[in-house]
Every structure is written in structure tokens, then in C-alpha cells.
N, C-alpha and C positions, 0 to 999 in steps of 0.2 A: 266645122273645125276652125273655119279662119278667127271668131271671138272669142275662143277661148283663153287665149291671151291675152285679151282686155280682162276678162274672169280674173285673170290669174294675180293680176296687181290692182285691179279694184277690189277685190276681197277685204284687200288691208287697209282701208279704209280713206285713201290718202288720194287728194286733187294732182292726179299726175302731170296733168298738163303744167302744172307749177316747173316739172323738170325739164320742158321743153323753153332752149334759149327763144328769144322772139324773131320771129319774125319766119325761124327754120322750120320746114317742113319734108320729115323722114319720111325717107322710102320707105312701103314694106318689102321684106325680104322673107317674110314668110315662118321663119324659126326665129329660136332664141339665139344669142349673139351676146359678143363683150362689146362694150364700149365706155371711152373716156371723153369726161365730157365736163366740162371747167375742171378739169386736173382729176376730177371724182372719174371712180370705174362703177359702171353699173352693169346689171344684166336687162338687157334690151327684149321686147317682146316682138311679135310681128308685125308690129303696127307702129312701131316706135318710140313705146311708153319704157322710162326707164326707169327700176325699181330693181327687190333682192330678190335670191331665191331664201325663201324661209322655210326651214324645212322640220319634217322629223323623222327618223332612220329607224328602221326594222317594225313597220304597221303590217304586221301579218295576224292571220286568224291563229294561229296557233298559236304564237309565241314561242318561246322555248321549254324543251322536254326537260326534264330529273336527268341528270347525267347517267346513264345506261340503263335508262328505263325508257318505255315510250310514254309513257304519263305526263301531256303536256298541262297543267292547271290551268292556263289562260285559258286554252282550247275549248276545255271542260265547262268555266267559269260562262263563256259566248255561246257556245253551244247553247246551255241551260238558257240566258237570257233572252237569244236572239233567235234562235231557231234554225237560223239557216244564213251560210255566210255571208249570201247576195245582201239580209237586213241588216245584219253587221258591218258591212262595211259601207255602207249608206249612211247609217248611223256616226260611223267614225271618221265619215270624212266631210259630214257636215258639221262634228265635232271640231276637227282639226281648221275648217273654214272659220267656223267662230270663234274659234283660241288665234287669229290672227298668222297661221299657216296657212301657203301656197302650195308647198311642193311634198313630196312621197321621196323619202331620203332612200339611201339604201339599204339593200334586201326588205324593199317591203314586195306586199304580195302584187303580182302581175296583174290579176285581177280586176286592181282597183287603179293602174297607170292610165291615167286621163279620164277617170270616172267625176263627172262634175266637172268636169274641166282643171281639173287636179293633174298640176304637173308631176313630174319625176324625174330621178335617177335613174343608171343601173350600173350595177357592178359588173366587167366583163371577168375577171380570174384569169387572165390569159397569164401570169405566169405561176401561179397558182395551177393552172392547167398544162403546167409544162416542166411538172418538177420540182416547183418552188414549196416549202411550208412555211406558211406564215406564222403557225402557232410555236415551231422550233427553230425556225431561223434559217431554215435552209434556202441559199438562192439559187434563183433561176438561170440557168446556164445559156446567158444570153448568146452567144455563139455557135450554140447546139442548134441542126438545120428543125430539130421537134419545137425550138421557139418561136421561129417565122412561121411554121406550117400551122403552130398550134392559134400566133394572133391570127392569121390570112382565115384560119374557119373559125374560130369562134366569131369575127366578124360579120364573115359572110353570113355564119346561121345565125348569127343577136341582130345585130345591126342594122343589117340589109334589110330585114323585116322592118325597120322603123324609118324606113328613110324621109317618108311622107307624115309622120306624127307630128303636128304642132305641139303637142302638150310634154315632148321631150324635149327637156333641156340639154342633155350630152352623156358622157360615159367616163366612169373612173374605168380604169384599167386592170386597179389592182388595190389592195387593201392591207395597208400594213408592214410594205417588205421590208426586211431588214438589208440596209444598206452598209451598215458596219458595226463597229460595239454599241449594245447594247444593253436590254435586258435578258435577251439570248442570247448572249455570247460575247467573248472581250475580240475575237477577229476582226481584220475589219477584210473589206471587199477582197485584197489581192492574198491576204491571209488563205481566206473559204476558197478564191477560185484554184489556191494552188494546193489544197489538199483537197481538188478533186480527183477522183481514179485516174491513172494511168492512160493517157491516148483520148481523153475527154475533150473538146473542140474549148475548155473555156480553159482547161488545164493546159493545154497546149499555146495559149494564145497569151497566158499567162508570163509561160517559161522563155515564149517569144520576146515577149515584152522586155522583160529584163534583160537576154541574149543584145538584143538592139540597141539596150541604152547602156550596155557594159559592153560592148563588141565581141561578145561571146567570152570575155574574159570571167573568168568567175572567182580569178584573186580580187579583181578590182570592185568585184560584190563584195566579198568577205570584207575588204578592204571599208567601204563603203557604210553596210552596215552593220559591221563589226561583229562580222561571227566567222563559222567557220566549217565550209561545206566541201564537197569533192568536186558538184558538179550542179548545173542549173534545174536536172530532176531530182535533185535531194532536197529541197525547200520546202516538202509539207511540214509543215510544225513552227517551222522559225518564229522566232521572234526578234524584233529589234526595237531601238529605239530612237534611232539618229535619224538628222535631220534629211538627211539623202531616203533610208527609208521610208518617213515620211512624206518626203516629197516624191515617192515614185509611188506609195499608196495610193496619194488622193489623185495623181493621175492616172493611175488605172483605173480609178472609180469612177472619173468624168467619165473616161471611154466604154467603160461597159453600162452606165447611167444613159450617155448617150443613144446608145445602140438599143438600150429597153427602151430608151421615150420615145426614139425613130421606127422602131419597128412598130412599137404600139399606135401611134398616130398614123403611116402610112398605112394600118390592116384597117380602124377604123374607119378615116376618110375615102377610101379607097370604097368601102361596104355605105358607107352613109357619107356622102358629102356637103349634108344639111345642119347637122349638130354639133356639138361641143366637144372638142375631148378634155375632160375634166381632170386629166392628171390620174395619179394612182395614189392618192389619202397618205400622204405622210404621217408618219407616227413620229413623239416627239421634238427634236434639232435634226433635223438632214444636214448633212456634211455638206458645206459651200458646193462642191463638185458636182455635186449630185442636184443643188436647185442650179447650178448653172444649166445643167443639162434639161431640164424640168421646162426650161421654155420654150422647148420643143413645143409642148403641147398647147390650149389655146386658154389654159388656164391651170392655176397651182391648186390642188386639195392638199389641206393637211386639218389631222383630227389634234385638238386642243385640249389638255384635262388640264384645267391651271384656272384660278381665281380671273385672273389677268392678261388677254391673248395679246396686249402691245408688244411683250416684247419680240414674242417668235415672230406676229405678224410683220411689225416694221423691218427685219431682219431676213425674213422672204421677198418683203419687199422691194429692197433695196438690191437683192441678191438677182432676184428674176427679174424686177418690174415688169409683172405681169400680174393679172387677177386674180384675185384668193379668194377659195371657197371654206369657210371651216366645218370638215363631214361630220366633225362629232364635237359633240362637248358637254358636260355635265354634271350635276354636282350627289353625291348621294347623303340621304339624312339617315341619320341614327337611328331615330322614334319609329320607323318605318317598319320596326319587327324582324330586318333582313339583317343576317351575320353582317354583308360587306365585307366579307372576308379574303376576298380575290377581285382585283380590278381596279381599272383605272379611275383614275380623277379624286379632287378634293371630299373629305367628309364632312358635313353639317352637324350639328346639333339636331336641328327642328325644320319641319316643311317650311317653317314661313324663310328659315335661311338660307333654304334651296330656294325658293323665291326672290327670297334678295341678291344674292347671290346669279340667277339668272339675269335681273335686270341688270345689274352693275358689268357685269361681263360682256352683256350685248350695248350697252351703252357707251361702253369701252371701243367696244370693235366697230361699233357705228363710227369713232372715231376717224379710223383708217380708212386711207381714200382710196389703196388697194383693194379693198373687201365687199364680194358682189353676192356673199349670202353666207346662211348659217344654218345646221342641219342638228339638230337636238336628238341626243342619242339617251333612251331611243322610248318606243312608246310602251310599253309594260316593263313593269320588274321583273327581275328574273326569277327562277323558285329557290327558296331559301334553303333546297335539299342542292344546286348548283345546276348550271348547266350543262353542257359537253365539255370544257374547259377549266369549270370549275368556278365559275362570276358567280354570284350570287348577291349581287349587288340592289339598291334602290336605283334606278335609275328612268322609274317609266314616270310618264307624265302621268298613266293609271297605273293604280295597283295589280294585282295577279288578279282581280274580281273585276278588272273591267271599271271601277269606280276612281274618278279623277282625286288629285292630292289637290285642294281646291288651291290655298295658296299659293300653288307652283303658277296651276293654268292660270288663275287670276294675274297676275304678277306676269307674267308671259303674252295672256291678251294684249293687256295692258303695253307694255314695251313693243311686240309684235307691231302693233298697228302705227308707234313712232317712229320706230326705224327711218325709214324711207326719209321723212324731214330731216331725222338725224343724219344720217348718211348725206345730204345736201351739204351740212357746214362743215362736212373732212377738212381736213388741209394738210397741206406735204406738210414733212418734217423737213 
């Protein structure tokens, strides 16, 4: 196990030792690691070679089912080719080695974490696993005692098992939560905690909150933010706009942002004190509040669908100064045959502009001296009948038959294997 770490950024074809200043000789310390190093962040292997995670998200044998069918087409397409999943993913991960991929993003299959010395993610769901839905926006009631109990075992039973893995890089949290308006919903944090039921540990802590910063007066609320209530339990619904409710929104958001990132880091470290904890994947602008609280962890994920990741990224940047991973990003083409008719990120014309279009965006992000890797979402298309949600998108590096979109991989090699130079010439802003 101890070289598979050298595997891991010699793959990409690049003289690492170029990143070592002279004359320094790194400890090992055995896992993967953050580190800054002439103002640049890299991801650190065990031996001290520093390089990205490159990634790609959801390499499973199945793929995704027909939305309320079990009919998954990838499934069907490797089945018939491959025979059997052990050849399969042999096959796809000496693929993904020579497309200029290191790492197994997330939700890929378990299977295949450290096969070939192929690193990975994983997704933990702890608030996902404790009430939250990601797909409708419901948050997780971080004061409820089913949050702590639900991170302290998912830890214990994910985690713990990995404590000694070199080929794991660390652990998202979570996938997607909605922190305030959005796409699901115009609420924002203190909005959703206070139309929760009745005697709920987050509704209560909510009612609190505002008790404490109006002295239990609740003329000087109405006063405030200009409505007009009986009492500090009549607040499901409100709406305001001034600039006192705003400014008691995004403080309440630090504080329950806080207390998700703190719980989540101390159930992780706590089960694994070897790895990374990778944050919980942002979806589009996180409220300041919220990446303040974000550096709790020992790095920032956020998933990117945009031409252009400077701006979000210099802006996390700045916000955290901390390392950024981006979980997902990618472009869908037209010509692909697939409606595209639900889901995120830019449309293309043509493969070759999903092509371009990859390289211009990783060349971009090479830019930023915050950024320690990129995770390409994700490896097959979806089915054109949808999936459980309803994506039906181009977004695989292969089609539903298993067959690469050549100019994507070409154009992706290609860049893959620059990165890491790239990444050398960052410079702060």
C-alpha cells in the first residue's frame, strides 16, 4: 500500500519532483494531506509528492435506472460486453488511468476504491441520514440530538473501516444542502428552522435566538422587521425585508452552518484521524455565513456548472482561505441524442464543444492557487427515458453503451496530464 501514492500522481505523467523546493526533504506521513507551498495549495501524497486529485463521479456498474423502472441500460449495455463486473471495472479503470484520471469521485462503486491504486472519495449523507432532503430542500435539524447520534455512527461504521487506507483521500459530508433561497425554495435558513413543528430542538433554538437579541420583547421585533406578530411562536411564515432581518438571518445561518461543520468534522476525525474531511459539496453561491463556517473542515467542496469557475472559486477563496475541491462540473452536447431536459450546467452544440469547453474551464481553474483538484460529473449518461429525478442529461465521458464521446476523452487526456504544471504558475489575486 505505501506506493500507491507515488501511482497516484505519476499516472499524470508529470516530473514531480519539479514541485519539491530544493534542497527540502518531506516527511511521510502516510495519507493524503493539504498543503501550501510558494503561496500554491496542493494535495500531498504520502511521500510528499504534490499534485491534484483528478477526478471522475458516479463510476458504477449500473449506472442509473429509467425512473420507476428497474431497467438500468448501462447495466445491460457491460453486462453484455464485459461479462462480469470484476472485467468491467478493470477495464474502466485502466481507462480512466489513461484519460489522465487519478481518483474515483463520488458515489462510485466500492468495489473498485483503491483498485490499481486508484484513489477515491466518499460521500458520508450524515444529514441526508438525519432528516435532511436534498432533492426538496428540507434541512437538517442540526440541534436535533438524531444529528450528532446519526454523524458519531455513520462515522463509526464508514470511516472507522478506513482508517489505514492510503488510496483514500477524505470524506464529503454531504451533497447539495440547501442553505437558503434557492432553487427549492425562496426561505432562507432562519425562515425553514422556524416553520419547524412545534417543540423541535431547531425550532426552539430558533425562537430562542431572536428572544435574546430582542430581550424577549416582540414589539421591538415587529418594530424591527417590520411586521406584526403576538408573540415569538407565531413566526412560521414571516416574511421580511429590512435590514435588521437580514442581519439576524445570516447570523443564524453562521450558527447552525457552524454546528453542521463542527459536528461533522468531530464524528469523522474522531472515527478516522488519518484523512481529509472534504467539506459537504456546495451547490451554486453559499451565503458568506455559511463558507465562514466551512473552515471548519480541512477543505471546501463545491460543485461548479458554469463555462468559467474563477468567479465562484476566487470568492470562496477569499472567503475561507482554505483549499478547494470542485466535485462536479460539466458540460452537456446537444448531438448526443439526450432530451437534456432536466439538470444542471451549460449546453453545447457538439462533442468537440464539450471538449473545448473542458479544457478552457480546467485551464481556468488551474489558474487558482486555492484549487487541489477537480472531479468531472460523472462517467455515463443518463437514460433518455430519465432517472429517479428526472436528469436525463449527456453528461458521461461514455455513452449509455459503454463507448467513449472521443473528443471529450481526447481533449480531457490531453489537459489532464497539464494540469499539475499548470497549477505550478497560480498566483494570488
Amino acid at each position: 500500500m505505501r506506493h500507491s501514492s507515488l501511482r497516484f500522481f505519476h499516472r499524470l505523467g508529470v516530473a514531480m519532483a519539479l514541485l519539491l523546493l530544493p534542497g527540502m526533504v518531506w516527511a511521510q506521513r502516510g495519507y493524503f494531506r493539504v498543503e501550501q507551498r510558494n503561496g500554491v495549495w496542493w494535495l500531498v501524497d504520502s511521500d510528499g509528492h504534490a499534485g491534484l486529485s483528478i477526478g471522475v463521479d458516479a463510476v458504477t456498474w449500473r449506472g442509473d435506472a429509467i425512473r420507476g423502472t428497474g431497467a438500468a441500460p448501462y447495466e445491460q449495455a457491460v453486462e453484455k460486453r464485459y461479462g462480469s463486473r470484476e472485467a468491467w471495472g478493470a477495464a474502466e479503470l485502466k481507462r480512466l488511468q489513461d484519460w489522465g484520471f487519478n481518483t474515483l469521485g463520488a458515489w462510485s462503486d466500492s468495489a473498485l476504491w483503491g483498485q490499481q491504486g486508484m484513489a477515491y472519495t466518499i460521500n458520508l449523507n450524515i444529514a441526508a441520514h438525519s432528516g435532511a432532503d436534498w432533492q426538496h430542500g428540507r434541512p437538517v435539524d442540526v440541534y436535533a440530538p438524531l444529528f450528532a447520534r446519526a454523524a458519531q455512527a455513520i462515522a463509526q461504521q464508514i470511516c472507522a473501516g478506513h482508517v489505514d487506507d492510503h488510496n483514500l483521500v477524505g470524506y464529503f459530508s454531504d451533497n447539495e444542502l440547501r442553505w437558503g433561497p434557492d432553487w427549492r425554495g425562496p426561505q432562507n435558513m432562519l425562515q425553514m428552522y422556524l416553520a419547524l413543528p412545534a417543540g423541535t430542538p431547531g425550532r426552539q433554538h430558533a425562537e430562542d435566538f431572536l428572544r435574546l437579541r430582542y430581550h424577549d420583547d416582540i414589539k421591538a421585533l415587529n418594530r424591527a422587521w417590520g411586521i406584526k406578530v403576538k408573540d415569538f411562536s407565531f413566526l412560521t411564515g414571516v416574511t421580511a425585508s429590512t435590514p435588521a432581518f437580514q442581519k439576524d438571518s445570516s447570523e443564524f445561518l453562521q450558527r447552525v452552518a457552524e454546528r453542521y461543520f463542527q459536528v461533522c468534522a468531530d464524528a469523522i476525525h474522531a472515527a478516522d484521524p488519518n484523512h481529509l474531511y472534504l467539506g459537504a459539496r456546495f451547490a451554486g453561491n453559499p451565503p458568506d455565513a455559511v463558507l465562514r463556517a466551512a473552515r471548519i473542515a480541512d477543505a471546501v467542496s463545491i460543485n461548479i456548472y458554469a463555462f468559467d469557475p474563477r468567479p465562484i472559486v476566487e470568492h470562496l477563496a477569499a472567503v475561507t482561505e482554505k483549499p478547494i475541491l470542485i466535485g462536479e462540473f460539466s458540460f452537456r452536447g446537444q448531438d448526443a441524442g439526450l432530451p437534456n431536459s432536466k439538470g444542471g450546467g451549460p449546453k453545447v452544440p457538439t462533442q468537440q464543444d464539450r471538449a473545448r469547453a473542458y479544457q478552457a474551464f480546467v485551464r481556468d481553474l488551474m489558474s487558482e492557487p486555492n484549487v487541489i483538484g477537480y472531479h468531472w460529473f460523472k462517467w455515463t449518461d443518463e437514460p433518455k427515458q430519465g432517472r429517479f429525478d428526472g436528469e436525463d442529461c449527456n453528461y458521461g465521458l461514455v455513452n449509455i453503451d459503454d463507448d467513449p464521446y472521443t473528443p471529450l476523452v481526447q481533449a480531457a487526456t490531453a489537459i489532464n496530464r497539464q494540469a499539475i504544471a499548470l497549477h505550478t504558475q497560480a498566483t494570488r489575486h
